[in-house]
C-alpha positions in Angstrom: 77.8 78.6 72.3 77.3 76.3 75.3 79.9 73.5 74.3 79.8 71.4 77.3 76.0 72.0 77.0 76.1 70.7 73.5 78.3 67.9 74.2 76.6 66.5 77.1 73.1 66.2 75.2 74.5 65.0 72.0 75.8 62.0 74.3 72.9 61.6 76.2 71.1 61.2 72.9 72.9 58.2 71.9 73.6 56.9 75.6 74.1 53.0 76.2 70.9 50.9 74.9 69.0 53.9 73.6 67.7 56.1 70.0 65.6 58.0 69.4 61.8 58.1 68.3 61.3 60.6 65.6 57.2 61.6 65.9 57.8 64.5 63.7 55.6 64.2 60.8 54.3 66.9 59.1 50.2 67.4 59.0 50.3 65.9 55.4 52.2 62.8 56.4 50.1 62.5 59.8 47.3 62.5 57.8 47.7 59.9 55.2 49.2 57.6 58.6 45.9 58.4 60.1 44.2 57.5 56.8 45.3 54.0 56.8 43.3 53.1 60.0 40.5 55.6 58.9 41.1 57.7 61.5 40.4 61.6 61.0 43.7 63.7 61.4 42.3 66.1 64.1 44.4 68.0 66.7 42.8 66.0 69.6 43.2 62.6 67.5 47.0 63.9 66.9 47.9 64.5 70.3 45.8 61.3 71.7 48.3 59.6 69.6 51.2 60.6 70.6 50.6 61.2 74.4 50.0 57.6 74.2 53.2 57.1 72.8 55.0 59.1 74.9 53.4 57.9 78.6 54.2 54.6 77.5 55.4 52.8 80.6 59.0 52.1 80.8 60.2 53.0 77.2 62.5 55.5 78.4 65.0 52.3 78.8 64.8 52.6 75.1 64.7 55.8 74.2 66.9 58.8 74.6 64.7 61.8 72.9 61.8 61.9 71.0 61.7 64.6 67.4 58.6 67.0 67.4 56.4 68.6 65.2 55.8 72.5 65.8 52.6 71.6 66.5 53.1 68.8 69.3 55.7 70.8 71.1 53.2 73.6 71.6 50.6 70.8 73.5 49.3 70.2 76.8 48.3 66.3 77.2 44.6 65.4 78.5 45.0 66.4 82.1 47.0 69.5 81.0 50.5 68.6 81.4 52.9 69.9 78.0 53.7 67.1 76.3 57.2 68.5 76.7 57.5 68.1 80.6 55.7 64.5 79.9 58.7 63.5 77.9 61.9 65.9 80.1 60.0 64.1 83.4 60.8 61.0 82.2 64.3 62.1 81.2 63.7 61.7 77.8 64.7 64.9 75.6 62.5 66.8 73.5 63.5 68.1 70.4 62.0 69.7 67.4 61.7 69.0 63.0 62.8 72.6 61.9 63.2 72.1 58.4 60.0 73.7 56.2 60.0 70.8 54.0 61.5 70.3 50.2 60.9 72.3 47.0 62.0 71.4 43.3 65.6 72.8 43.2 65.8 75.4 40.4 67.8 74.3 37.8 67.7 70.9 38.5 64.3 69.5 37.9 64.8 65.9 39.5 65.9 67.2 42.5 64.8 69.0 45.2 65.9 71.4 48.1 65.0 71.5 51.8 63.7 75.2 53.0 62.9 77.0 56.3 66.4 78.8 56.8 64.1 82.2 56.8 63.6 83.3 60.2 65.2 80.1 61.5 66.7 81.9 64.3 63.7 83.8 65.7 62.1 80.1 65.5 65.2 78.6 67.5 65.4 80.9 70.0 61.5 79.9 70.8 62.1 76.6 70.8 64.5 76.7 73.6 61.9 78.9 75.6 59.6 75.8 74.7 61.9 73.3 76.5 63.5 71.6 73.1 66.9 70.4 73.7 68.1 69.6 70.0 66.9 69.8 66.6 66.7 68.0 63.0 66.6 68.7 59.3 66.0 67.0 56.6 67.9 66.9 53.4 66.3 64.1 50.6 69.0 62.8 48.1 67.5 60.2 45.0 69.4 58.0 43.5 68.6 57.4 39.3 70.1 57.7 36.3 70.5 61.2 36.6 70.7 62.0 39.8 72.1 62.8 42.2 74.2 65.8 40.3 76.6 67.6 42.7 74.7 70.4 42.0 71.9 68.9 44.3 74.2 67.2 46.8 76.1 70.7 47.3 73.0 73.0 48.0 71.6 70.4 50.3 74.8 70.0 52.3 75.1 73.6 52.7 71.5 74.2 53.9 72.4 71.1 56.9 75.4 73.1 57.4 73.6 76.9 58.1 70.9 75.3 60.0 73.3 73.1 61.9 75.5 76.0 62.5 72.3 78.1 63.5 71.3 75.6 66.1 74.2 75.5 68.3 74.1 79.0 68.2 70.7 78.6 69.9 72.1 75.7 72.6 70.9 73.1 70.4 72.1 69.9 69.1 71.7 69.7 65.7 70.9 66.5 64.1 71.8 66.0 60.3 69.7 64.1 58.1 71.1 63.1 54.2 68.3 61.1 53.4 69.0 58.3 50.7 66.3 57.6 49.2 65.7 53.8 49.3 63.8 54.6 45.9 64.5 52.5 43.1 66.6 49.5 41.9 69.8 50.6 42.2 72.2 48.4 43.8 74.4 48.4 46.9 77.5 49.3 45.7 75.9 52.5 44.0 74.3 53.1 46.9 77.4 53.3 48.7 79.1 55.8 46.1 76.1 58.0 46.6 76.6 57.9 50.0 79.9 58.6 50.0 79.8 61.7 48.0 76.7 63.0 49.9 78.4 62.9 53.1 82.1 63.9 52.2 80.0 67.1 50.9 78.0 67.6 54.1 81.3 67.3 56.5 82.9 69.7 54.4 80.3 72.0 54.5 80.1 72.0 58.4 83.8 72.1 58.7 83.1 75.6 56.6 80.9 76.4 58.9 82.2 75.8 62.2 80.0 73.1 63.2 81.1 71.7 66.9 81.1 67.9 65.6 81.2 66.8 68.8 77.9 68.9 69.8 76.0 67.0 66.7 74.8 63.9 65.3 74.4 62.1 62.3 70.8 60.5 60.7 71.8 58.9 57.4 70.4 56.3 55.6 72.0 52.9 55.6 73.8 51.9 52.7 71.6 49.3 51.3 69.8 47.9 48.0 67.5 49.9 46.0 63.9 49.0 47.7 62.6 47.2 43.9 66.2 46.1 43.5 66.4 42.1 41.7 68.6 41.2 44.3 68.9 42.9 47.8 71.8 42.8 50.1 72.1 40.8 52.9 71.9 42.6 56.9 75.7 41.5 57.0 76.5 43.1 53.6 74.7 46.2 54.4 76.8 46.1 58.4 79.8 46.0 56.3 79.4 48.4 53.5 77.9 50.7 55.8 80.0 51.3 58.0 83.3 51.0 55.4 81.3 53.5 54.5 81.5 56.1 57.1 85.1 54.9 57.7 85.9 57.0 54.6 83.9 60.1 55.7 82.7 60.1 59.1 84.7 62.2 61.7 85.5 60.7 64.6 84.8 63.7 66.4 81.0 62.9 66.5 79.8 61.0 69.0 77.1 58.7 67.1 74.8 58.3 64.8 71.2 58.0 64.5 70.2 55.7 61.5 66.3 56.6 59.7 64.3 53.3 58.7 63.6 54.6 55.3 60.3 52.9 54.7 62.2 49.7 54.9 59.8 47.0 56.7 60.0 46.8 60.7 61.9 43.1 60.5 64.2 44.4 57.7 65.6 47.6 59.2 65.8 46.2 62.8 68.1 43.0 61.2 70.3 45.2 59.5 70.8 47.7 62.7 71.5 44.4 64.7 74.0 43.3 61.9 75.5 46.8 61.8 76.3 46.8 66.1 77.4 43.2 66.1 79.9 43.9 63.7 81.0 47.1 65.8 81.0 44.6 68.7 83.9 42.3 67.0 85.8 44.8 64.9 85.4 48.5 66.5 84.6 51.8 65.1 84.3 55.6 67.2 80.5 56.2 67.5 77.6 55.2 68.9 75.4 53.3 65.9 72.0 53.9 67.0 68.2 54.7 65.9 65.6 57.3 65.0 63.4 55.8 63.3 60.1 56.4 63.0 57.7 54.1 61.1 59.7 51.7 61.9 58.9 52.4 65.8 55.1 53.8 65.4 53.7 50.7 62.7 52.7 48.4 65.0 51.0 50.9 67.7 48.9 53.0 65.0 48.0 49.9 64.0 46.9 48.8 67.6 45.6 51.9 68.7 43.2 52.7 65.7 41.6 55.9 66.9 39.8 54.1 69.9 40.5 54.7 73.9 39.6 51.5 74.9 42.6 50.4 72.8 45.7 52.4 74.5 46.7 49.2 76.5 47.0 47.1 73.4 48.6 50.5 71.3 51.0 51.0 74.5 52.5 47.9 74.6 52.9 47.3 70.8 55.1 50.6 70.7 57.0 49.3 74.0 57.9 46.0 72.1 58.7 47.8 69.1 61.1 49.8 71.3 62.8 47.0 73.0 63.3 45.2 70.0 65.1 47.8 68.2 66.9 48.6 71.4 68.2 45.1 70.9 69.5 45.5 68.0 71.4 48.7 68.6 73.0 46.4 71.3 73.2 43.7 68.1 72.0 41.4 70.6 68.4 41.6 68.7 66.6 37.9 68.0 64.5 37.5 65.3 62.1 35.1 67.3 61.7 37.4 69.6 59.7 39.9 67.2 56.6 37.6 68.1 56.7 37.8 72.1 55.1 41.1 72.7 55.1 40.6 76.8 57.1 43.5 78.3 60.0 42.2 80.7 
């Protein structure tokens, strides 16, 4: 293991100002994204996409590293370039979704189980040959009247422990995503105790494991209202329960974390990361608070882009204001007016 290696990235990932753009969907999720603007989810219409995203002039002010699906990290832009060397020319890092997806957890049938441990290591030690410089998987944690059991919390913390574990091994930063689902109207405060639990589970299992904290990074969700809640937290209650939150659970020792949007709209998730810095900015706390979000980033330039050529201009620029927006607000100097100037400065 490469500790200074692993250090160094993990801080370049959440370096001053930046986050992360996660462009890792799988080819079902792609697919109904590319439904929405009636677009056919082809391999040329896939990487169209996202080599307009990621030759976007100037958004490497904004972002640090960009999540890929196997398939993307594998290909060559139009004129031939890998998309990889597009992205590690602009010093933005690559890195790579390893995680095979969830399954109904046996025993348990509310819950479910991420898999792709299986040959996980063979698959590492090609991504590295591919150019990726950190990883992700994803753990998904509901919140209902019967779950989560600790049951489901424990098998899913262990899971982001091996494959956490596996990629540092491999030189890779590993970044560890206990999604909350935003599913549901469940209130903050529970939201917060499912938090709590689902994290104090997933440290311990990587203090088991030997996980370098300081060569990893966190991607939770926020603590926030249920999505249908009656009544839905405020960006400054979500700041402050958030992050007394991690204050309970959250080593030090890492350097930052990453938030997901969740499926929460673009306005709402970029108000409650502004509201989350700005209270680091007057009262402290020990790691970077940043981003890797991804429909929260993408929304507007799919949107924009719509499967046509003649519309990468419009496409480019939507996903550059996006950018510095939520750049903003990892700063919490983010303006709400500002959402409707699009002009890049």
């Amino acid at each position: 293991m490469d500790v200074q290696r692993l250090v160094q990235t993990a801080q370049a990932l959440v370096a001053d100002k930046k986050g992360i753009l996660a462009a890792d969907e799988s080819s079902g999720t792609i697919k109904r994204r590319f439904d929405s603007i009636n677009v056919e989810s082809t391999e040329e219409n896939r990487r169209n996409y996202r080599e307009m995203l990621f030759r976007t002039a100037g958004v490497a002010d904004f972002v640090s590293g960009v999540i890929l699906f196997d398939e993307t990290i594998r290909q060559a832009g139009a004129d031939g370039t890998p998309l990889v060397k597009v992205l590690s020319d602009q010093g933005i890092i690559p890195g790579i979704k390893v995680d095979a997806g969830t399954v109904p957890l046996p025993g348990a049938p509310d819950e479910v189980v991420t898999e792709g441990l299986d040959g996980l290591r063979n698959r590492l030690k090609e991504y590295v040959e591919l150019g990726a410089g950190f990883t992700k998987w994803r753990a998904v944690i509901s919140i209902s009247d019967r779950t989560p059991t600790s049951y489901g919390i424990s098998v899913n913390a262990h899971a982001l422990a091996r494959f956490a574990a596996l990629s540092q091994e491999a030189g890779l930063v590993p970044i560890v995503e206990p999604e909350i689902l935003r599913d549901g109207d469940h209130s903050i405060e529970r939201c917060f105790e499912v938090t709590e639990e689902t994290l104090r589970e997933v440290f311990d299992q990587l203090a088991q494991q030997n996980v370098l904290l300081e060569g990893m990074l966190l991607k939770p969700s926020m603590v926030i209202s249920g999505g249908s809640a009656g009544q839905r937290a405020t960006p400054e209650d979500v700041a402050q329960m958030t992050i007394d939150c991690f204050k309970r659970v959250l080593p030090s020792a890492v350097p930052g974390v990453v938030f997901l949007s969740g499926g929460e709209p673009d306005n709402s998730v970029t108000a409650n990361l502004n509201a989350i810095n700005q209270r680091v900015a007057k009262y402290g706390a020990p790691w970077q608070l940043s981003f890797s979000f991804g429909r929260s980033l993408q929304g507007a330039p799919l949107v924009a882009w719509a499967g046509k050529a003649e519309n990468r201009e419009d496409a480019a620029l939507a996903f550059y204001t996006r950018a510095r927006l939520t750049s903003a607000a990892r700063q919490g100097t983010y303006v709400p007016e500002d959402a409707g100037n699009s002009g890049v400065s």
